[in-house]
PDB file with one MODEL, atoms N, CA, C and O in Angstrom:
MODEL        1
ATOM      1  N   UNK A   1      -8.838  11.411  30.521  1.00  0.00           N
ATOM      2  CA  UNK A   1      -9.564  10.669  29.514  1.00  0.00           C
ATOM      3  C   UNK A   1      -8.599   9.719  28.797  1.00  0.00           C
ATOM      4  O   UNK A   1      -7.589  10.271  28.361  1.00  0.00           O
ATOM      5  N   UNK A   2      -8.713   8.320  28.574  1.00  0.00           N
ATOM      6  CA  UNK A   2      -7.949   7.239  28.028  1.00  0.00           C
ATOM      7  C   UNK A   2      -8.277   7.443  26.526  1.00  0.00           C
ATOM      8  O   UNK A   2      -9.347   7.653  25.954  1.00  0.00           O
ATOM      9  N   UNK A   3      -7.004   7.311  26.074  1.00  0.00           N
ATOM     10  CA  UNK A   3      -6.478   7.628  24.328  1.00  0.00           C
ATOM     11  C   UNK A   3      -7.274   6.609  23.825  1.00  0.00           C
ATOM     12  O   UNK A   3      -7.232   5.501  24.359  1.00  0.00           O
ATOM     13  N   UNK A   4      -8.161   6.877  22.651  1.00  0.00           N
ATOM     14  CA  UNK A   4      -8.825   5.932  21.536  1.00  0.00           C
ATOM     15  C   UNK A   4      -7.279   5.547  20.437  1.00  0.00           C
ATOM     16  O   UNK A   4      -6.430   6.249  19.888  1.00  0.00           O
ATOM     17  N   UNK A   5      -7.606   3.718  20.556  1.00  0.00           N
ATOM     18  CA  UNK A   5      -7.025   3.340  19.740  1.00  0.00           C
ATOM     19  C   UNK A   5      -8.116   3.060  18.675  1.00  0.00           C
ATOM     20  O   UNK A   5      -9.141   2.657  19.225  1.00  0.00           O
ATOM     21  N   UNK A   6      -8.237   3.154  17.175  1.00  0.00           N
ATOM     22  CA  UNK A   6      -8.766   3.393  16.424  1.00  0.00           C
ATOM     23  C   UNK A   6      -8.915   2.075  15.342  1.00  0.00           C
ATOM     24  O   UNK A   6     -10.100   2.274  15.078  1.00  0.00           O
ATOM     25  N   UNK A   7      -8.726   1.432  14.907  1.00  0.00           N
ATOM     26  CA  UNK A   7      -8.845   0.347  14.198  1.00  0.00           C
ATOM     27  C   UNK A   7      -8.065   0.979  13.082  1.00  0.00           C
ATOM     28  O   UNK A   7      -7.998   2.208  13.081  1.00  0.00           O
ATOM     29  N   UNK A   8      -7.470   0.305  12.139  1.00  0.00           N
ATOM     30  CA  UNK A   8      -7.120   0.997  10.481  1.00  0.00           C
ATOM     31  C   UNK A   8      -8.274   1.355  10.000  1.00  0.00           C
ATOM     32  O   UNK A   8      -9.274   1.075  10.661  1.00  0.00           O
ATOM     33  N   UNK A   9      -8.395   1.969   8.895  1.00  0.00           N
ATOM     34  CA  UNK A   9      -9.436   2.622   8.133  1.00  0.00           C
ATOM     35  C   UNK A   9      -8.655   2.216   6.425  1.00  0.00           C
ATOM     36  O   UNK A   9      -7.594   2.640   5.967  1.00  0.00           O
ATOM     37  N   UNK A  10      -9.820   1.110   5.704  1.00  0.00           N
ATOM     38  CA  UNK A  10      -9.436   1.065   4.275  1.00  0.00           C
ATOM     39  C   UNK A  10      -9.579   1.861   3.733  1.00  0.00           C
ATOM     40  O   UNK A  10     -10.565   2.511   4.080  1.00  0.00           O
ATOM     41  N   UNK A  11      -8.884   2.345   2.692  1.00  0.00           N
ATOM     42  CA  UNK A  11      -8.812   3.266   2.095  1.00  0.00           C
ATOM     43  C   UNK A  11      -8.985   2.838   0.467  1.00  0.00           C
ATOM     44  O   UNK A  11      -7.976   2.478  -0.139  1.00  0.00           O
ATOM     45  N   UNK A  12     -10.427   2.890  -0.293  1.00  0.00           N
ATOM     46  CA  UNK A  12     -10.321   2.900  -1.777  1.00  0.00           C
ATOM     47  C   UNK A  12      -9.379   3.096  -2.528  1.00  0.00           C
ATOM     48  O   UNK A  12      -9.502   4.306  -2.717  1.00  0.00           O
ATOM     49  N   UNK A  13      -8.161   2.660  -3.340  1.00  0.00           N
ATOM     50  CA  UNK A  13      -7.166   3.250  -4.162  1.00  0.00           C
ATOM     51  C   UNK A  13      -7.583   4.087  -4.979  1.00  0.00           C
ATOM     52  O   UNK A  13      -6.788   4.941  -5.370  1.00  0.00           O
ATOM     53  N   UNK A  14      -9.118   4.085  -5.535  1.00  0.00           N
ATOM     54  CA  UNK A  14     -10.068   4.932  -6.499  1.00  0.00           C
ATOM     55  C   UNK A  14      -9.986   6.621  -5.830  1.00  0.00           C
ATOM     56  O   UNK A  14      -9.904   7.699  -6.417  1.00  0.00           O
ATOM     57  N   UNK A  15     -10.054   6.259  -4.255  1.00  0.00           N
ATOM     58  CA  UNK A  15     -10.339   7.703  -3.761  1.00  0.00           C
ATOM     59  C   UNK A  15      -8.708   8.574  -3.794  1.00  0.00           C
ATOM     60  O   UNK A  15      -8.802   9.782  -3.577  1.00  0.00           O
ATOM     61  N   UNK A  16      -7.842   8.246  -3.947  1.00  0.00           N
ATOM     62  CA  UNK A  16      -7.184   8.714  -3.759  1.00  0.00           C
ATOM     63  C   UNK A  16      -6.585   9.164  -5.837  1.00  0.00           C
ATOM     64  O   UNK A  16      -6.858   8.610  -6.902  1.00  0.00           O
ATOM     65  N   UNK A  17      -5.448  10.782  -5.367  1.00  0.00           N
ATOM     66  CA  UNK A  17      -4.760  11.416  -6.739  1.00  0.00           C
ATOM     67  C   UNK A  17      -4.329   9.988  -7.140  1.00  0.00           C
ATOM     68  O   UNK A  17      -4.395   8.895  -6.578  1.00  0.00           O
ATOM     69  N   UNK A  18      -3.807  10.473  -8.473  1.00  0.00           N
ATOM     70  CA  UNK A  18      -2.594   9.228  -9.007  1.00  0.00           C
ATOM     71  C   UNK A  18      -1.951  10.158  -8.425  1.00  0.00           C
ATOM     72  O   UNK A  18      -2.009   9.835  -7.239  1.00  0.00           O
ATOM     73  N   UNK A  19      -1.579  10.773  -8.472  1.00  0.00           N
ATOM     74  CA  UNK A  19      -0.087  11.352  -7.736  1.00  0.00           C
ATOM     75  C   UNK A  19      -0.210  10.582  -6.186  1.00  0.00           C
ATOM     76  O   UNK A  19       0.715   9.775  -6.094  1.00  0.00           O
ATOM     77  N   UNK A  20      -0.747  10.587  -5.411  1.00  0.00           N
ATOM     78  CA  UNK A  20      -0.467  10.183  -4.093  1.00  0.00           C
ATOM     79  C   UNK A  20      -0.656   8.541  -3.910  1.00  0.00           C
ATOM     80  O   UNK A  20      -0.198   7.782  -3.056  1.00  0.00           O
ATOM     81  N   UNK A  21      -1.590   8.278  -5.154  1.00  0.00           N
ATOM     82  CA  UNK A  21      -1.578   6.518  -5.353  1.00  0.00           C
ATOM     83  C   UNK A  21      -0.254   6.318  -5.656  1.00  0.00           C
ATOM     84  O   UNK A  21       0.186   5.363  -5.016  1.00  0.00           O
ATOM     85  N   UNK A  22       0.730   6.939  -6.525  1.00  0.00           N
ATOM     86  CA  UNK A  22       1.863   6.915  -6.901  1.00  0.00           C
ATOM     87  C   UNK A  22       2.514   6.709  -5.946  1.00  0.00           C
ATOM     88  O   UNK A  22       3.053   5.609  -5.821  1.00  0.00           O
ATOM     89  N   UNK A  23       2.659   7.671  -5.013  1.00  0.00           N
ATOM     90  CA  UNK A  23       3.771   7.892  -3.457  1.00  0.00           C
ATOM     91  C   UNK A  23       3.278   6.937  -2.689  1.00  0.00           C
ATOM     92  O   UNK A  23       4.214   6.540  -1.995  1.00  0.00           O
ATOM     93  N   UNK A  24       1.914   6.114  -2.335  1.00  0.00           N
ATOM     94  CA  UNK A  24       1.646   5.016  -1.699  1.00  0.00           C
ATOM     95  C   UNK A  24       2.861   3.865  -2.165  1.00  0.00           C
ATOM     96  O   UNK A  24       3.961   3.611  -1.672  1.00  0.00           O
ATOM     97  N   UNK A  25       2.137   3.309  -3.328  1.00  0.00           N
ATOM     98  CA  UNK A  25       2.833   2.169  -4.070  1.00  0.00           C
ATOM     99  C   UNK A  25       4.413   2.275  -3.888  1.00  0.00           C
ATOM    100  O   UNK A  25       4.978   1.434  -3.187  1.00  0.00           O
ATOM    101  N   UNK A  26       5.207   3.393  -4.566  1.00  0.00           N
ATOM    102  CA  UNK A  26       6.801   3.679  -3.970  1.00  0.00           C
ATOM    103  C   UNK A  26       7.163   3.660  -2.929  1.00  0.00           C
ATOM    104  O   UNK A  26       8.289   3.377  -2.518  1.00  0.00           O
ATOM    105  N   UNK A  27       6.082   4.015  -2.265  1.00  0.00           N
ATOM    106  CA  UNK A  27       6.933   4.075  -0.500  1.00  0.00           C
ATOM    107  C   UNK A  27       6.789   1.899   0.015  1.00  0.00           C
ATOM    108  O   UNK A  27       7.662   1.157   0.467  1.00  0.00           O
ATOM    109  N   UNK A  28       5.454   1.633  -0.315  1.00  0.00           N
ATOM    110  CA  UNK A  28       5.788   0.475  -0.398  1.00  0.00           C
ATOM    111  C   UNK A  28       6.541  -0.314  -0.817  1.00  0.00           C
ATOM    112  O   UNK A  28       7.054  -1.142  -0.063  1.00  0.00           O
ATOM    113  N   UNK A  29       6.832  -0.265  -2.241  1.00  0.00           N
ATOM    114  CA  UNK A  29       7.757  -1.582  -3.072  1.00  0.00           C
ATOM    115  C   UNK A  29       9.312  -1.204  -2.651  1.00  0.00           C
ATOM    116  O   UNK A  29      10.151  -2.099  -2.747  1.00  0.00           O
ATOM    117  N   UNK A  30       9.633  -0.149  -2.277  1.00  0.00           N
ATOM    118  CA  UNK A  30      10.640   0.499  -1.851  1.00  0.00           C
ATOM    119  C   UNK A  30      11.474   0.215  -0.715  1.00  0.00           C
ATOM    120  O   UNK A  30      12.701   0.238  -0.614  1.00  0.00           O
ATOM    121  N   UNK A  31      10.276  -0.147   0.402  1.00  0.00           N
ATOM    122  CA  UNK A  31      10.522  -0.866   1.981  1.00  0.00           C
ATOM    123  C   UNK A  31      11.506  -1.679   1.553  1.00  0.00           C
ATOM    124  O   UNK A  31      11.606  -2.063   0.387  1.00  0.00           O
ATOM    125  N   UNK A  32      12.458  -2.050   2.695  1.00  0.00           N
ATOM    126  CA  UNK A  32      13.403  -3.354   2.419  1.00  0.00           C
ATOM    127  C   UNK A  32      12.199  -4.507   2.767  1.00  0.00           C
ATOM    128  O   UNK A  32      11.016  -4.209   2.928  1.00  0.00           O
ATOM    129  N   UNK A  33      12.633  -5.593   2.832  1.00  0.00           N
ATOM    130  CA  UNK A  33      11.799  -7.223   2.566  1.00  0.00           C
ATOM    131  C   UNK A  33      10.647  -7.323   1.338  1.00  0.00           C
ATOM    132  O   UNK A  33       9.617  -7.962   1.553  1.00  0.00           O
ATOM    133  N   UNK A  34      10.870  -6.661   0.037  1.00  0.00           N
ATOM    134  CA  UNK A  34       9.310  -6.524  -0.760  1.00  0.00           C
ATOM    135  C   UNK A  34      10.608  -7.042  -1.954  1.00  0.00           C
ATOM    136  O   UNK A  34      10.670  -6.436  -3.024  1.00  0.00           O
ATOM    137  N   UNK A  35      11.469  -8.042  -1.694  1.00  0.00           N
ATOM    138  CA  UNK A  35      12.266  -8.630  -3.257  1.00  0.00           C
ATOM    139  C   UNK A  35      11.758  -9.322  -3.616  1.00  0.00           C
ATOM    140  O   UNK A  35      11.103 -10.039  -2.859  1.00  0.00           O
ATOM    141  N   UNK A  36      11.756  -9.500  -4.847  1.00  0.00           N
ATOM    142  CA  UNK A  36      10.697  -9.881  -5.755  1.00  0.00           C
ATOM    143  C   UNK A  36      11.841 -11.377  -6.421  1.00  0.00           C
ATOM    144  O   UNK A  36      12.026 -11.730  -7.586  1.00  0.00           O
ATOM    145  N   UNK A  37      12.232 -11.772  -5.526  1.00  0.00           N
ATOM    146  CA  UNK A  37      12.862 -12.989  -6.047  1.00  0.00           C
ATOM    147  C   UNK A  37      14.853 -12.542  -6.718  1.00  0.00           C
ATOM    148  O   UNK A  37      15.653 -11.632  -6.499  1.00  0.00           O
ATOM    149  N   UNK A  38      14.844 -13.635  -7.445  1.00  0.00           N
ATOM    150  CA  UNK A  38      16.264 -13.170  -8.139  1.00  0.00           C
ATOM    151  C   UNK A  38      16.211 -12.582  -9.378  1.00  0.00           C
ATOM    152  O   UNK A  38      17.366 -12.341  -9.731  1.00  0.00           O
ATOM    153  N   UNK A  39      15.501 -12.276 -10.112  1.00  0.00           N
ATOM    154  CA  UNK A  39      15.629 -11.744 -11.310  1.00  0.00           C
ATOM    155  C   UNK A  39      15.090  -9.928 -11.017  1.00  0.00           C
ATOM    156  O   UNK A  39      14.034  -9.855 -10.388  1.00  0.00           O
ATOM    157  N   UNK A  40      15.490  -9.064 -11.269  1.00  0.00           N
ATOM    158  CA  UNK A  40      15.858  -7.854 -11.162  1.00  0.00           C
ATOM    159  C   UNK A  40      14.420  -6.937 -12.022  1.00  0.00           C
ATOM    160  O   UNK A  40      14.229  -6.723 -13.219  1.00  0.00           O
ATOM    161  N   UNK A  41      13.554  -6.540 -10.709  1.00  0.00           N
ATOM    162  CA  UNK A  41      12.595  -5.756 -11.124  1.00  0.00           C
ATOM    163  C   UNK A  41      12.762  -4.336 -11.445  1.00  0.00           C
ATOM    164  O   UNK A  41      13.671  -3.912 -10.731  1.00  0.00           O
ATOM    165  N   UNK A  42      12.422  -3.662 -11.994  1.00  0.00           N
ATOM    166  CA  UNK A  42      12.244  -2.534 -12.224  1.00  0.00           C
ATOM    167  C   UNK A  42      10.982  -1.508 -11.415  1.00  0.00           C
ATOM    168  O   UNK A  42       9.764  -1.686 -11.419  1.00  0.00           O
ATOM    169  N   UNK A  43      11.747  -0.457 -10.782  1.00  0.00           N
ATOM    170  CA  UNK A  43      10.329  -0.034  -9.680  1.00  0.00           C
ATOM    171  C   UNK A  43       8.858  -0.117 -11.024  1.00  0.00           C
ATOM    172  O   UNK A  43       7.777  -0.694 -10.912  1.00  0.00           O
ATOM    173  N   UNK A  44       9.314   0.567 -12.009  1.00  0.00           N
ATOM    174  CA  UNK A  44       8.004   0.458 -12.621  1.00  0.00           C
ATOM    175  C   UNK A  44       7.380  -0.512 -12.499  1.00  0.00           C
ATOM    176  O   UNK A  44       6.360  -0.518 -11.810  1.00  0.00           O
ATOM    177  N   UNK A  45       7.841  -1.617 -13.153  1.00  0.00           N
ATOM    178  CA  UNK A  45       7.087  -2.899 -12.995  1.00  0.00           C
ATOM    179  C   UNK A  45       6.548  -3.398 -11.308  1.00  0.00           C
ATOM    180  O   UNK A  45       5.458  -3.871 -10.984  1.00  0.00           O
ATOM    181  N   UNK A  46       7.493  -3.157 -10.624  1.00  0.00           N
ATOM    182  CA  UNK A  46       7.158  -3.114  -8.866  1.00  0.00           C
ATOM    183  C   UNK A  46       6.007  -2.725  -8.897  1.00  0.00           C
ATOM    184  O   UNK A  46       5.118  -3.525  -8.606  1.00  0.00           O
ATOM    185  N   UNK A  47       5.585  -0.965  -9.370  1.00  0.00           N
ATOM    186  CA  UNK A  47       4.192  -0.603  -9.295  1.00  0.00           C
ATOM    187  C   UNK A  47       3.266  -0.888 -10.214  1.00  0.00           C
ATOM    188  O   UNK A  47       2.131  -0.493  -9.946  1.00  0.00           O
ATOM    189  N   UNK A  48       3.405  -1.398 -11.110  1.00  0.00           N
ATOM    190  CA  UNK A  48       2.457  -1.854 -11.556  1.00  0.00           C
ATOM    191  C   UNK A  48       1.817  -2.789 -11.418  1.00  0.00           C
ATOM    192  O   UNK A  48       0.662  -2.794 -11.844  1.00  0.00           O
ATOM    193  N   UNK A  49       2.553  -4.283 -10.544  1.00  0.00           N
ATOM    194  CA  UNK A  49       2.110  -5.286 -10.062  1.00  0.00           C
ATOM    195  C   UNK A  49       1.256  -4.748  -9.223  1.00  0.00           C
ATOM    196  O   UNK A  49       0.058  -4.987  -9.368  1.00  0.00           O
ATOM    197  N   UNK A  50       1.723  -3.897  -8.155  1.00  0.00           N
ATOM    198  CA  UNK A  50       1.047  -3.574  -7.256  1.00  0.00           C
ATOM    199  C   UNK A  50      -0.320  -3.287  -7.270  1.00  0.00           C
ATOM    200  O   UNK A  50      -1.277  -3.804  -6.693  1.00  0.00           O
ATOM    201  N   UNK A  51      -0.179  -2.096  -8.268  1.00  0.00           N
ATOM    202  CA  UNK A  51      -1.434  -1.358  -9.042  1.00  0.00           C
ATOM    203  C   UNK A  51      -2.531  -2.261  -9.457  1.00  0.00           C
ATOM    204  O   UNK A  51      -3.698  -2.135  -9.085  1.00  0.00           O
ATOM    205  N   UNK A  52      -2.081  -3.186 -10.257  1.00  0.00           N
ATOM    206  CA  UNK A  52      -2.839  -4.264 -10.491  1.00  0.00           C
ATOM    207  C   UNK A  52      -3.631  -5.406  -9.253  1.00  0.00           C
ATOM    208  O   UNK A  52      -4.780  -5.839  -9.341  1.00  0.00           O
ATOM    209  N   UNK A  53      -2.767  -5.663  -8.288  1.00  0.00           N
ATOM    210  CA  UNK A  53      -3.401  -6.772  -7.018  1.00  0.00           C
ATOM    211  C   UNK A  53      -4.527  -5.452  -6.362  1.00  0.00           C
ATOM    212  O   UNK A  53      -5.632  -5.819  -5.964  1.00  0.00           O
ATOM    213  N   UNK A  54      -4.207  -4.150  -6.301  1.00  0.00           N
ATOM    214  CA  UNK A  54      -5.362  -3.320  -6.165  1.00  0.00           C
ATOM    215  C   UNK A  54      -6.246  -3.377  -6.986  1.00  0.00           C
ATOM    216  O   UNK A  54      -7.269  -4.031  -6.785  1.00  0.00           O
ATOM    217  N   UNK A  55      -6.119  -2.992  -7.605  1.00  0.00           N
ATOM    218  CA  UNK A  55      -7.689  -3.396  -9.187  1.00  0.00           C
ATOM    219  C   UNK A  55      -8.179  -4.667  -8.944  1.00  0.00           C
ATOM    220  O   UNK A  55      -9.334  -4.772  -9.358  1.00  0.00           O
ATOM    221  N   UNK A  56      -7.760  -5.639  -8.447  1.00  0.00           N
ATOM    222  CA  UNK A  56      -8.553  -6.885  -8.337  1.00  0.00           C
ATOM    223  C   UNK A  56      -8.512  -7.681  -6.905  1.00  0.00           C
ATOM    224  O   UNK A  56      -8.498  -8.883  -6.640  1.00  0.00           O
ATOM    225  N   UNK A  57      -8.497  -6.309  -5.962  1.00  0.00           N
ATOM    226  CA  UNK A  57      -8.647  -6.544  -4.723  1.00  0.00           C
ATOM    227  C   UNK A  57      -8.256  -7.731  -3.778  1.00  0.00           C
ATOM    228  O   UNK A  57      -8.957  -8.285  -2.930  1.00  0.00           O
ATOM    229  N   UNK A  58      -6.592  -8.051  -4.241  1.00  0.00           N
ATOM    230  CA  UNK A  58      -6.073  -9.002  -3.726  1.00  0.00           C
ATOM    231  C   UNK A  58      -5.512  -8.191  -2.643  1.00  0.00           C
ATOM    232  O   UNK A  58      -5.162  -8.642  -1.553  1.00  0.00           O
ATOM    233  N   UNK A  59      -5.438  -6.766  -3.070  1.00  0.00           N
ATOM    234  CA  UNK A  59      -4.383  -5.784  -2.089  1.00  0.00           C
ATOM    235  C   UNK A  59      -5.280  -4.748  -1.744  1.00  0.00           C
ATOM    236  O   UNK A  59      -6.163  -4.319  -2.486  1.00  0.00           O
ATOM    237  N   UNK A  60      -4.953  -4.232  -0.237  1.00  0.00           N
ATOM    238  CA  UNK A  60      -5.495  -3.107   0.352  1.00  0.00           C
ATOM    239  C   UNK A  60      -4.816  -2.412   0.988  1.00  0.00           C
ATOM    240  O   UNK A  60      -3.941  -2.783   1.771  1.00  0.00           O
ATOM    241  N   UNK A  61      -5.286  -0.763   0.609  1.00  0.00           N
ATOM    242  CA  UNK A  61      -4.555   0.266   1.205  1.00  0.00           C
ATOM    243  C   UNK A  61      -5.152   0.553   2.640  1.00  0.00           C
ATOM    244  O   UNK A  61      -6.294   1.011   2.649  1.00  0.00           O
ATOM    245  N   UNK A  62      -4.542   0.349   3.829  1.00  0.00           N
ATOM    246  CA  UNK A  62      -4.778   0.787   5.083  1.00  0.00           C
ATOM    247  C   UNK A  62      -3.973   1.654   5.624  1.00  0.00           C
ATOM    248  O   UNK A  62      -2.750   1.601   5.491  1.00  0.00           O
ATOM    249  N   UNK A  63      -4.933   3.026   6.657  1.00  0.00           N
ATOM    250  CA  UNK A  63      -4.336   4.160   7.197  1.00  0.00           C
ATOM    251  C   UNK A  63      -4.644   3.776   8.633  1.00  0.00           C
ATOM    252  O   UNK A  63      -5.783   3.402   8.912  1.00  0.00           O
ATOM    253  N   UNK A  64      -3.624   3.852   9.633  1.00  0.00           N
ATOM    254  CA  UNK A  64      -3.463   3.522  10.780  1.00  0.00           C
ATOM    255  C   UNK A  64      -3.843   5.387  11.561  1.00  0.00           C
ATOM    256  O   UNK A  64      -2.929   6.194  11.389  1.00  0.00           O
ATOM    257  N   UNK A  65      -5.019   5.867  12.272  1.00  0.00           N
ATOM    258  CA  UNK A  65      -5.264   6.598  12.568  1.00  0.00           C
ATOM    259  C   UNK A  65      -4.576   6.520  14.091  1.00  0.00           C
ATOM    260  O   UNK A  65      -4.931   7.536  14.690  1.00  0.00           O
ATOM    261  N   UNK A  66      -4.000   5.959  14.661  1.00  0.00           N
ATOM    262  CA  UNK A  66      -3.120   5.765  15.528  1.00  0.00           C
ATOM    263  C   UNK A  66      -1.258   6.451  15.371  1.00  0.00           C
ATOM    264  O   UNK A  66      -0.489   7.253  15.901  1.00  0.00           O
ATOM    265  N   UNK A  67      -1.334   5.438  14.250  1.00  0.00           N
ATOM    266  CA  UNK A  67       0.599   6.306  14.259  1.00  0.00           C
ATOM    267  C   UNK A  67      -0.082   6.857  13.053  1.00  0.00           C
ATOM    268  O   UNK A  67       0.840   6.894  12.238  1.00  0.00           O
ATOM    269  N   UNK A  68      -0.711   7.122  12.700  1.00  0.00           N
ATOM    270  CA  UNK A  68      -0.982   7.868  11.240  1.00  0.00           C
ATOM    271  C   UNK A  68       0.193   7.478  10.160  1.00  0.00           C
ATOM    272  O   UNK A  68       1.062   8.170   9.629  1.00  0.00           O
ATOM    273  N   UNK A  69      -0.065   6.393  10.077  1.00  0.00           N
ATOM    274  CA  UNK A  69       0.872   5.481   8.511  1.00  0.00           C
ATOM    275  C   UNK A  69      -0.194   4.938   7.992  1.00  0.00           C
ATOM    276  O   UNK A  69      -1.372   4.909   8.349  1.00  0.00           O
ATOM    277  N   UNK A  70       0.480   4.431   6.935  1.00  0.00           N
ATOM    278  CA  UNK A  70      -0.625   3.838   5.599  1.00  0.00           C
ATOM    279  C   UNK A  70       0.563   2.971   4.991  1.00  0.00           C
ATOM    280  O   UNK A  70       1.780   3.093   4.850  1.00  0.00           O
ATOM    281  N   UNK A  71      -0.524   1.937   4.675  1.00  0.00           N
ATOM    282  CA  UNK A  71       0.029   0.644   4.128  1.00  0.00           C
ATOM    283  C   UNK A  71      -0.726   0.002   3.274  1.00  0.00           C
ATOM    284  O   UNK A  71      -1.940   0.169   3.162  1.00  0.00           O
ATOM    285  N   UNK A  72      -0.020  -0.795   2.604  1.00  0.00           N
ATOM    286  CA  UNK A  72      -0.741  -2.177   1.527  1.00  0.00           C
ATOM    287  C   UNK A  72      -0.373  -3.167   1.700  1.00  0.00           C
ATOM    288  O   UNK A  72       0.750  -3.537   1.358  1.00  0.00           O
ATOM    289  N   UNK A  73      -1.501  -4.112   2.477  1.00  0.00           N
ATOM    290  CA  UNK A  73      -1.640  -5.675   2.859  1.00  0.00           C
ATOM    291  C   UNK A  73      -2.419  -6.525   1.535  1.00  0.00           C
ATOM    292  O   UNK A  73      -3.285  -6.164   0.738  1.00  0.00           O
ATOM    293  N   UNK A  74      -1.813  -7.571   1.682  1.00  0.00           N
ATOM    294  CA  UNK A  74      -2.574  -8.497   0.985  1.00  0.00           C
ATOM    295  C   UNK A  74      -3.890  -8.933   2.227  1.00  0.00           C
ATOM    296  O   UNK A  74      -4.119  -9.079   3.428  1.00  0.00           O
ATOM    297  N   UNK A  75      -4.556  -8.996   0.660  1.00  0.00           N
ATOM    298  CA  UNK A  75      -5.890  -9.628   1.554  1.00  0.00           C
ATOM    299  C   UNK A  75      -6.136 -10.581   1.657  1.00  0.00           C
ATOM    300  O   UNK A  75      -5.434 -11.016   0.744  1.00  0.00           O
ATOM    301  N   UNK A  76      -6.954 -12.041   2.337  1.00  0.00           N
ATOM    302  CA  UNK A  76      -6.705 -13.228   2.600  1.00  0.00           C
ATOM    303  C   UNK A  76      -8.151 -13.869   2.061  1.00  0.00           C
ATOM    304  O   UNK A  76      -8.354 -15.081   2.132  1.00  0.00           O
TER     305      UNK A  76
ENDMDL
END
């Protein structure tokens, strides 16, 4: 039987703990390539930008049921 590749699956930021909305956002802003220019962010502030482009659905959390990772894309 040939392996289902699965599409991502969005994931509400609403549905999820703050605790694990927490560990989303960190594991993101955290990645190397996410610098925020030359002036020196603070992770807090990192997540809170973040937090925020979620609340107004510039940003989406996607779970890859394939490699089973999860991510936050901007949306277009």
């Amino acid at each position: 039987m040939p392996e289902q590749i699965s599409e991502p699956l969005i994931i509400p930021y609403t549905q999820l703990s703050a605790e694990a909305l927490q560990g989303v956002i960190e594991s993101f802003v955290l990645r190397e390539g996410t610098e925020y220019g030359t002036q020196d962010v603070s992770l807090e502030q990192k997540v809170a930008q973040v937090l925020r482009q979620l609340e107004r659905q510039e940003a989406t959390i996607l779970f890859d049921p394939y490699t089973e990772t999860i991510d936050i894309v901007l949306r277009r």
